[in-house]
C-alpha angles and dihedrals in degrees: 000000000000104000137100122254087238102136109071111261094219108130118110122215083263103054087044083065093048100052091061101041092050088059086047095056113168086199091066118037087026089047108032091039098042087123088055086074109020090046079049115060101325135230095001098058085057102040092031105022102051087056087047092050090037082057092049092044101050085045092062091037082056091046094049095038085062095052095043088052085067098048111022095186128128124269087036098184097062100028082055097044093046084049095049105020105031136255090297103046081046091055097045081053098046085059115047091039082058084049101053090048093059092059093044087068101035090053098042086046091049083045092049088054104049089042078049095056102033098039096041123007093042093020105045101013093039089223110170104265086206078074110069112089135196074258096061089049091053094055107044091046094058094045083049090052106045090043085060090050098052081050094054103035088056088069156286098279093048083051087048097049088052103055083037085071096035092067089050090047090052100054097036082047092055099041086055089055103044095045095043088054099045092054098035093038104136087212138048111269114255115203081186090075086061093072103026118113120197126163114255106167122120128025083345089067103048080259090280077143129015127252122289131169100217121076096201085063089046083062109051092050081046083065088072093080098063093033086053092044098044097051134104096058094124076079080091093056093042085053098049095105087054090050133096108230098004108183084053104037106045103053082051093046094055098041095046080043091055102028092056093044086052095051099037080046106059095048091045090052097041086051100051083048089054095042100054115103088236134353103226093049084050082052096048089052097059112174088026090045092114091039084067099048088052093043094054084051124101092200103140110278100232081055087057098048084045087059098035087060090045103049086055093045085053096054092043083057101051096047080053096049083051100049086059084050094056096040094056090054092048091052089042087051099042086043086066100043093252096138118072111244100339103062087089089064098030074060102071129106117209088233088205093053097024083230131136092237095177088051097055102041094051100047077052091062097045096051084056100043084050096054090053084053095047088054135226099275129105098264088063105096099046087050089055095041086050090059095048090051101042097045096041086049090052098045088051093053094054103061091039095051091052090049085058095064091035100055110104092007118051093002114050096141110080127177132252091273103071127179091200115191099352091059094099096043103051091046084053080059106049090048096060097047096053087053098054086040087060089051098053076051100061096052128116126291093035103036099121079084091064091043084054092057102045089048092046096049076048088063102035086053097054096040098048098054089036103048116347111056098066090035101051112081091181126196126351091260099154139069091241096044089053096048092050090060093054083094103053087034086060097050099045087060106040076058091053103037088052096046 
């Protein structure tokens, strides 16, 4: 395909899964964005619409999978999108997916911070919670990110081991939890709050979402909290070039990703809703909502300080295992000279780790740099996690859109992993729920995040037909542009190799 096998192709199937499922993290976005739902439509937008958002979800990883088992590169979504669309629709892509990642790090870091206040430092160590200032956030959430950039710039097998351990954390984590509330609920359990909806906008909801007279609406903003939760799996595309038997492996990693966080989901998320006191108080306390349902329950203390540090470690690991997701897309993108007078350094390889040192470091920076921008308050971190979900979704609909028009005319090979007659479907599919998905993310009180986007699309317009596009060569996608590269590509890796 026209690159150098720079990167060390060291992940098993399994860790290609991992990967994936430790971004997903149901202990994150189920946990840290519980309110999205319940302060939404209630019950029913946790019991009915995680398994409506699981199915959307596991309809685009299918779509993608097909497409990554075609071209198996890192930084899939451009690379795809180059490949389908052209170099233009590739670059739009390349950017809001980078986007999106970054947003992906910034939200689950703010996240491990606030678990790791509430849960520790008020909850175990009985610290006075009136004391943590915007200052303190700050802080912790540089030291976090920087400690997530060392692990991954020390190479590809300490990250894997890592998020190894992540996917066995997370379900050891949420079995802890399901089966510690069942048996130390303070109430009998009601299936019937499963499929109750009650509008909870407004004051009832702790104001996670304003206030709306239809319920049907109530739902549908209710969705962001799956789609926030069950995102990131395109980590297993951006590390193809870092995985044994890619085109096998990948589409499987994603869809087993997706496919096990929805199920461990839903009953994670079903048992914390059982398991509440009562559900309208749950609702009142918005952000703490979870913290409650624990509290009530009389569950043994030292279990609760076991799943309170696991839940953290868990969180700490996701945003890792996306730092090595956006790093990869930065280096694929750099690799290709899509970055304006960096991409000769975003480019380079650390011969001793097989990491794209630059890369990381910088996306580093830039999470960091977005969460300043996003502010201290309490709306911060759904700003930033509506902004994961909506321009991931987005990034993932691009590629796949253009797939839609390419298949049986510019795109005839296909991978081992082959959707048949439901490919265009489900692509159809995929298409329209990311659009209603960008639309719950644009709502108030988070619609900075839509102004963002629009802004953004403003830019990338502009930039592209005044500078970029006769600049940009893209991907490698012809026979004479592969074969122009034989040279660089021999280089790269006589350094490496010699190293």
């Amino acid at each position: 395909m026209g690159y150098a096998q720079e990167l060390a192709r060291r992940m098993s199937g399994f860790s290609n899964f991992a990967i994936s499922f430790s971004i997903i993290c149901i202990l994150a976005g189920g946990i840290g964005a519980y309110t999205v739902a319940l302060g939404a439509g209630g019950g029913a937008s946790i019991g009915i619409g995680w398994i409506v958002g699981s199915v959307f979800a596991l309809v685009v990883a299918a779509s993608m999978g097909q497409i990554a088992s075609a071209y198996p590169t890192a930084g899939g979504l451009y690379h795809w999108s180059s490949i389908l669309g052209g170099k233009g629709w590739g670059w739009a892509t390349a950017w809001i997916n980078l986007f999106g990642l970054l947003f992906v790090v910034a939200s689950v870091n703010y996240g491990v911070y606030l678990l790791l206040k509430d849960l520790i430092l008020v909850g175990m160590f009985g610290m006075d919670a009136a004391g943590f200032t915007g200052t303190d956030l700050i802080i912790w959430v540089a030291v976090i990110t920087l400690a997530q950039a060392v692990m991954n710039y020390m190479g590809i097998r300490v990250t894997t081991l890592l998020t190894d351990f992540s996917g066995y954390l997370i379900f050891a984590v949420s079995i802890a939890i399901i089966l510690g509330l069942i048996f130390g609920s303070p109430v009998e359990f009601d299936f019937s709050r499963l499929v109750t909806f009650k509008n909870y906008t407004g004051e009832a909801g702790a104001n996670t979402w304003p206030a709306t007279q239809s319920l049907m609406f109530a739902f549908v903003l209710g969705l962001l909290h799956v789609c926030y939760t069950i995102t990131g799996f395109d980590a297993s595309a951006h590390t193809s070039e870092e995985t044994r038997d890619a085109q096998r492996a990948v589409p499987k990693g994603m869809i087993n990703a997706v496919f096990w966080s929805a199920v461990f989901g839903w009953v994670l998320v079903a048992v914390i809703l059982m398991a509440m006191p009562s559900v309208d108080e749950g609702a009142a306390k918005g952000w703490s909502v979870f913290y409650y349902t624990l509290e009530a329950s009389s569950m043994p203390q030292w279990l609760k300080s076991v799943i309170s540090v696991g839940i953290v470690v868990a969180n700490f690991l996701c945003a890792l295992a996306g730092m090595t997701s956006l790093s990869r897309m930065i280096f694929a993108f750099a690799r290709d000279g899509g970055i304006p007078g960096a991409s000769g350094v975003l480019r380079k390889i650390n011969p001793k780790y097989r990491t794209p040192g630059p890369a990381i470091f910088t996306g580093a920076a830039l999470c960091f740099l977005l969460g300043l921008l996003a502010g201290s308050d309490a709306n911060a971190y759904i700003i930033l996690a509506s902004g994961c979900a909506v321009f991931l979704y987005i990034s993932y609909m691009m590629p796949i859109a253009a797939g839609l028009l390419a298949e049986g005319k510019s795109w005839t090979k296909k991978g081992p992993f082959n959707l048949g007659m439901w490919s265009k479907p489900i692509a159809v599919l995929a298409i329209i729920g990311a659009a209603i998905l960008a639309f719950v993310g644009f709502q108030p009180p988070y619609q900075l995040v839509g102004y963002f986007l629009v802004a953004l699309i403003i830019l990338l317009v502009i930039i592209w037909f005044a500078f970029e596009r006769n600049r940009f060569a893209g991907p490698p996608l012809t026979e004479a542009a592969v074969k122009a590269r034989q040279a660089e590509i021999r280089a790269a890796e006589t350094a490496l190799s010699g190293a």
